[in-house]
N, C-alpha and C positions, 0 to 999 in steps of 0.2 A: 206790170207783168213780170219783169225780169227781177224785182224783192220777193215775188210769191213763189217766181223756181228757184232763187237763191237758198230762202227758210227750205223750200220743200228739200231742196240738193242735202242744205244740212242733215235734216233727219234721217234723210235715206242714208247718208255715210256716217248716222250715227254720232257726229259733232256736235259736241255742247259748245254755246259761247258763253265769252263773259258776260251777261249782260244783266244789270246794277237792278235789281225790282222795287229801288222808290226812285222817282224823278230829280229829289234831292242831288243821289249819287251819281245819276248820271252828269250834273250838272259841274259836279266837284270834279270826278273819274279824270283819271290821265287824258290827255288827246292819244287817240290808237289810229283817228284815218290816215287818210295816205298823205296827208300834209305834213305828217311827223315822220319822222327818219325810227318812233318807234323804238321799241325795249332795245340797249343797246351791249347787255350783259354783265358778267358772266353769264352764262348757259349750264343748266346743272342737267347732266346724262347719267340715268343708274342703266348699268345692264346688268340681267335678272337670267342665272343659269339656272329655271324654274326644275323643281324637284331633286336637288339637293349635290351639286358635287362632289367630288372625290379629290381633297386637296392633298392628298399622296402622289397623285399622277400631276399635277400643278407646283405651288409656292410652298409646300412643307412635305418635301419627301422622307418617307420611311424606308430605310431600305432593311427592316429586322424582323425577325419573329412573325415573315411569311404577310406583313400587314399589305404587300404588293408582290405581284406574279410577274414582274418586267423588267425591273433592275434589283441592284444591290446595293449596297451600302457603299461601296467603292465609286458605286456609277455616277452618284448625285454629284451634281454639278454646282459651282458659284462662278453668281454674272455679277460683279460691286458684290453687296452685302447681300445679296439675293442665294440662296439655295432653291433649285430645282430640278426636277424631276425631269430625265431623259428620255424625253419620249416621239426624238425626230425618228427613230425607224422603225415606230411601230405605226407612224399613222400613214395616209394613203392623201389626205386631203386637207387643206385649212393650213393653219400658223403654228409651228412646234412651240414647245415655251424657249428653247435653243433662240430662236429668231425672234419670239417675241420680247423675251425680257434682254436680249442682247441691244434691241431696239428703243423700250420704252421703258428698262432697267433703273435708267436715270431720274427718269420720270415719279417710280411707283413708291408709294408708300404702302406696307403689308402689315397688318394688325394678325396676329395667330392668338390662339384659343380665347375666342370668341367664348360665352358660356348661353345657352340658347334653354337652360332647364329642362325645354320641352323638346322631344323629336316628331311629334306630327307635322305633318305640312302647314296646314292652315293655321295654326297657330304660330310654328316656326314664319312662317309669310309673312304675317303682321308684323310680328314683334323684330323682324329686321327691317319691314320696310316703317316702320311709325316709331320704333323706340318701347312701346308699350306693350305688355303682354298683355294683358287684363282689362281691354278695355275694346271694344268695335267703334269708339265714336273719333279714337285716333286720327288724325289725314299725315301719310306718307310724307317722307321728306319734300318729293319732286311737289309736292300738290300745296304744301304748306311753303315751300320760299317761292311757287310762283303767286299762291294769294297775296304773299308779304310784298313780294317787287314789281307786280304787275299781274294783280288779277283782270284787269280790264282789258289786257291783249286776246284779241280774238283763239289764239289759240294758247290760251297762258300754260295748261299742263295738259301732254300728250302723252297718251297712255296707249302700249302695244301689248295687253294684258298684265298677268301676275295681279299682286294686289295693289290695288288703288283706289284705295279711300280717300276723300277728299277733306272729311269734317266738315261739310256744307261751307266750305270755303271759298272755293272755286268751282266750276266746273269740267269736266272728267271729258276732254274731246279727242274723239277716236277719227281717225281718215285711216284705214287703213291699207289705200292703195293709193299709189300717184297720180294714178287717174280720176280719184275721188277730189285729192286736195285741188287737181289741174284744175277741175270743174265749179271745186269752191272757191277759186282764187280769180276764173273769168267768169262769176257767176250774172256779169251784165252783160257778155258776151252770145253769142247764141250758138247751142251746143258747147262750151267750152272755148268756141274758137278766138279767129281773130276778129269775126265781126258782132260790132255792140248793137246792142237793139236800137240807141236812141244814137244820133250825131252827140257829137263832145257835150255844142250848147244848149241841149234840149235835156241830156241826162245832168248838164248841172244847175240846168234851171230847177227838176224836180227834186234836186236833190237841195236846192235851197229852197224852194216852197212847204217840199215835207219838215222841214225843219223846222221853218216860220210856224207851220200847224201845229209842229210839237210845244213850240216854246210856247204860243197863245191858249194854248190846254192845260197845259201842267197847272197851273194857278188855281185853276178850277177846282172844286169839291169835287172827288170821285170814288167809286169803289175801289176797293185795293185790288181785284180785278181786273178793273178795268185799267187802272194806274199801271200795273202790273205789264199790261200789254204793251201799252203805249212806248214803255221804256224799252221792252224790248226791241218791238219795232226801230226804234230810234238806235238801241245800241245795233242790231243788225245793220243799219243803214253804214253808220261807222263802221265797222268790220268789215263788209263787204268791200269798203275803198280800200281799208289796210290792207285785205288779203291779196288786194294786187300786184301789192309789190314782190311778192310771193315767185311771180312769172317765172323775172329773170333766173332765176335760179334755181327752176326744176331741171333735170337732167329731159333730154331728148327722149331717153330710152328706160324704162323702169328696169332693176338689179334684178339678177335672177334668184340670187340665195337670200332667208330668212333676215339677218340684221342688216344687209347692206338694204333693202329696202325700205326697212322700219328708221336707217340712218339717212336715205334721202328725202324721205319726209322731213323730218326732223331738223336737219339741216338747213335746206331750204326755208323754213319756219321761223330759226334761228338768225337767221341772215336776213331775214326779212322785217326781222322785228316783231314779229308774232309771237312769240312763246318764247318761253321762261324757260321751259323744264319739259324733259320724256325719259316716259319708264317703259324700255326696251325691252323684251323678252325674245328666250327661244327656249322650249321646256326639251322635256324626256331623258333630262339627266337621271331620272330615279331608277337608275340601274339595279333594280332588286335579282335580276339576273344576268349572269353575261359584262359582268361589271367594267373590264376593261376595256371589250371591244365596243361597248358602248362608251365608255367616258373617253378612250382612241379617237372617238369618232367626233364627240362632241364638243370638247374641249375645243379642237384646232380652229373650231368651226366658231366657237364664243370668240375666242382671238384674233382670228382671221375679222369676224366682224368690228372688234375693236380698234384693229388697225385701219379697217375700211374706214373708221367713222372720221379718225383723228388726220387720216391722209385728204380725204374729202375735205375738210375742216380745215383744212393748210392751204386748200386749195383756194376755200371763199376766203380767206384771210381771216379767220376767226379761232384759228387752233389755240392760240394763247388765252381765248376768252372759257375754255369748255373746264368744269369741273367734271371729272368722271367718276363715279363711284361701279366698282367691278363687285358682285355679292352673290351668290346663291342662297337660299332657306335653310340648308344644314347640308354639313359632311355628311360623311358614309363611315360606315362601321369598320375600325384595323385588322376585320375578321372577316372573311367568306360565308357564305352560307351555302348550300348540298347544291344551289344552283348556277355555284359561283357566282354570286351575285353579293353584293354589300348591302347591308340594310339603314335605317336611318340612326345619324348620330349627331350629336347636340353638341358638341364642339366645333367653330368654324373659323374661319379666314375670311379675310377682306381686303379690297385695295382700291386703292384711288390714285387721283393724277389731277394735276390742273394747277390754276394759280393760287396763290398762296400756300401749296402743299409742296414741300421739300420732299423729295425724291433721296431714291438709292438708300433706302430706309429700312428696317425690318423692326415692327414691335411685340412684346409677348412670345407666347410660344408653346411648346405641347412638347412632350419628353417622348421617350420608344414606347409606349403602350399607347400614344393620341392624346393624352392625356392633359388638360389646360397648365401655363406654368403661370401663377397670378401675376401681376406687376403692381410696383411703386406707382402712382398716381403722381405723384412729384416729378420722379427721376424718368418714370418711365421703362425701368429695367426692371426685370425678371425677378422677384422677389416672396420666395418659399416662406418668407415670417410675416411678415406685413404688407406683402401686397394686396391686392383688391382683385376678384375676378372679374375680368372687364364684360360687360355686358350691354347687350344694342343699346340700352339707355345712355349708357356713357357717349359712344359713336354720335347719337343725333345729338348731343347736347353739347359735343363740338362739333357736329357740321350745322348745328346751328348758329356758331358761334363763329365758324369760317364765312355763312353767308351772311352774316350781321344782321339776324335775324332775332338774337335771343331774348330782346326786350319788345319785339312788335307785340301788339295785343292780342295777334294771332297764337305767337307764341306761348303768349301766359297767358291763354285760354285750354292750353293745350299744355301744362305743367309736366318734367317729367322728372321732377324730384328726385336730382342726382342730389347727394347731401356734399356739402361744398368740400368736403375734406378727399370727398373721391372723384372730385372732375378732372381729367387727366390736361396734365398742364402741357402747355405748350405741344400738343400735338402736334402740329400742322409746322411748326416750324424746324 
C-alpha cells in the first residue's frame, strides 16, 4: 500500500527518478538507500534570469551614449576588479549589486561578451544552457554532470523550469513545492506524517522479501517490458529509503519569494545526498518595455535569491561544496525603443562562484557601443588581433573540465568540438 502512494505521490509532483531499465544496472548502480550517507558533492546550482537581462544595470556598466537612463559614467562603481552598476537607490526591494558584489566580490568570477550569434529566446536558451546551438539532442550542463556523478540518486537533477534537456541521460525531476518533496521523503508515512504505515520490523521485513523477489526473477527470460518494470519497482523501493533522509532538513515553514523556495528544495536534497545538480529560474526579465523599472525590480530579486541560497548553504554546512553558475539567455539592446523598453541582444555575461573557481576576477569584455572585445585563449586578456570570440561552447567545455567530467562517455557522446587551440586555459584558476 504505502510503494503504490509513494509511485502515485511521484507523478502527481511530476518527479522523475533515476531508475536504471535493465536489471544488469541496477545491480552495478551506486547504493542510493538510506544505508549510504549518499552523493557527497560538489553540488552544481545554475540560476536562470529567464528572458534575457540587462547587464548595464549589473556586472558591465555603461554609462555613455544614453545606453542607460540611471547613472553616469562617473557613477560606476569598483568592488576588487569588479565594476558595477549603481543601482542601491533606485530599487525598493531584494540585494543592490553595492551589497551583493561587496559580499560575494571575492567570490565571483565574470566572463563579458559572451557571443550568442542568435537573439531569439529559445535558441539563445539552449545554446547557453548545452554549449550547442544546432542541435535539440544536447542535455544541459546540471543534467549531463549529474548523469556523469550520480545519475542513480533519487533526485540526481532538479529542474525549476528554463531549459532542460537531459539527452536521455538522466531523468528531469520536478517537486516544485516543499510540501510535495515533504510528502515524497515520508512517502511510508501516512499522509506525509510522523506515523508509518508498517512498525520498523514489518516494513523491513517487506522490504527484504521484495528484494529476495527481485533478485530470484531477474535471471529469468522476460520481456523488456516487463524487465523494464521490475527494475523500476526495485529502484523505487531504494529511493524511497534515500528520500528519508531528506527530513531532517526541510525547513518548518515554506519561503515566501520565487528562489528562496526553489533553494529550499534543493538544499535540502543536497544535504541529503540526493541530487547532484538544479536549474533554478525566475523569468520576466524580457523587458521589451518599461526596461528599467522592470530590471530595478528584478535584478535585486536574482541576488537577493542568490544570497538566500549560499547563507542557507552555510548553514547545512555545505557552502564550500556549491558550484554556482549565475547566466541569463541574452543581454538587452544599448538602445531604447518608443517603449522604453530594450529589445533582444546577443552579447552577454556570465558568472560563477564555488570551489575550484578563483574569484575577484573579471574576463573579456564589450567597449561603449556593447560591443564583444575578443580574448587570447592562452593569456586570457583582451585581444583585438588574435583573440577568439568566446562562445557557450568554450564556457561548458570548461565547466566540463572543472567538474571532471570531460572524458566520461557521457561527455564524448555529447562532443562539443572546441578546436584545441581555442579552449581557454586555465580558466578557473
Amino acid at each position: 500500500m504505502s510503494r503504490r502512494t509513494f509511485l502515485k505521490r511521484c507523478g502527481l509532483a511530476g518527479l522523475g527518478f533515476a531508475a536504471p531499465i535493465h536489471w544488469q544496472s541496477v545491480l552495478s548502480a551506486p547504493q542510493t538507500s538510506s544505508e549510504t550517507a549518499g552523493y557527497p558533492g560538489p553540488y552544481y546550482v545554475v540560476f536562470n534570469a529567464s528572458g534575457g537581462w540587462d547587464t548595464t544595470y549589473l556586472m558591465d556598466p555603461k554609462g555613455v551614449d544614453g545606453i542607460n537612463r540611471l547613472y553616469q559614467q562617473g557613477d560606476i562603481l569598483t568592488v576588487g576588479n569588479h565594476r558595477i552598476a549603481p543601482i542601491a537607490k533606485h530599487i525598493e526591494s531584494g540585494m543592490s549589486n553595492e551589497d551583493f558584489f561587496a559580499k560575494y566580490g571575492p567570490e565571483l568570477r565574470v566572463i563579458h561578451g559572451l557571443d550568442l550569434s542568435v537573439n531569439n529566446h529559445t535558441p539563445c536558451a539552449r545554446y547557453m544552457a548545452t554549449g550547442k546551438l544546432d542541435s535539440l539532442a544536447y542535455p544541459t550542463f546540471p543534467a549531463l554532470v549529474a548523469a556523469c556523478h550520480g545519475a542513480q540518486a533519487p533526485l540526481a537533477f532538479l529542474t525549476f523550469g528554463n531549459y532542460s534537456a537531459t539527452g536521455n541521460l538522466v531523468p528531469m525531476s520536478r517537486v516544485p513545492y516543499l510540501q510535495s518533496l515533504r510528502l515524497l521523503a515520508r512517502a511510508d508515512s501516512v499522509e506525509g506524517g510522523t506515523h508509518a504505515y508498517q512498525d520498523a520490523f514489518v516494513a523491513d521485513r517487506i522490504e527484504r522479501a521484495l528484494e529476495e523477489q527481485f533478485q530470484s526473477r531477474i535471471s529469468n527470460a522476460r520481456l523488456p517490458r516487463v524487465e523494464r518494470s521490475q527494475s523500476m519497482l526495485y529502484a523505487a523501493q531504494a529511493n524511497s529509503k534515500a528520500l528519508e533522509r531528506v527530513v531532517p532538513f526541510l525547513p518548518k515553514e515554506p519561503s515566501k519569494e520565487r528562489l528562496p523556495q526553489q533553494n529550499d528544495i534543493a538544499l535540502a536534497a543536497f544535504k541529503a545526498g540526493v541530487c547532484i545538480s538544479a536549474n533554478l529560474s525566475i523569468g520576466q526579465f524580457d523587458s521589451h518595455n518599461n526596461n528599467d523599472k522592470d530590471q530595478m525590480k528584478l535584478i535585486p530579486e536574482l541576488l537577493a535569491g542568490i544570497d538566500d541560497l549560499l547563507r542557507k548553504a552555510e548553514q547545512l554546512q555545505i557552502r564550500d561544496k556549491l558550484v554556482v553558475i549565475i547566466q541569463s539567455e541574452m543581454g538587452r539592446t544599448p538602445t531604447y525603443n518608443n517603449g522604453n523598453g530594450k529589445d533582444h541582444w546577443s552579447i552577454n555575461s556570465i558568472m560563477f562562484l564555488g570551489p575550484g573557481i578563483a574569484g575577484n576576477r573579471v574576463l573579456g569584455g564589450t567597449d561603449e557601443k556593447q560591443q564583444l572585445i575578443p580574448v587570447n585563449a592562452q593569456t586570457l586578456e583582451c585581444d583585438k588581433v588574435e583573440g577568439i570570440r568566446i562562445r557557450p561552447e568554450h564556457i561548458h567545455q570548461a565547466l566540463r573540465e572543472l567538474a571532471n567530467v570531460q572524458d566520461h562517455p557521457f561527455s564524448q557522446r555529447f562532443p562539443l568540438e572546441v578546436p584545441a587551440k581555442e579552449k581557454l586555459q586555465r580558466l578557473w584558476s
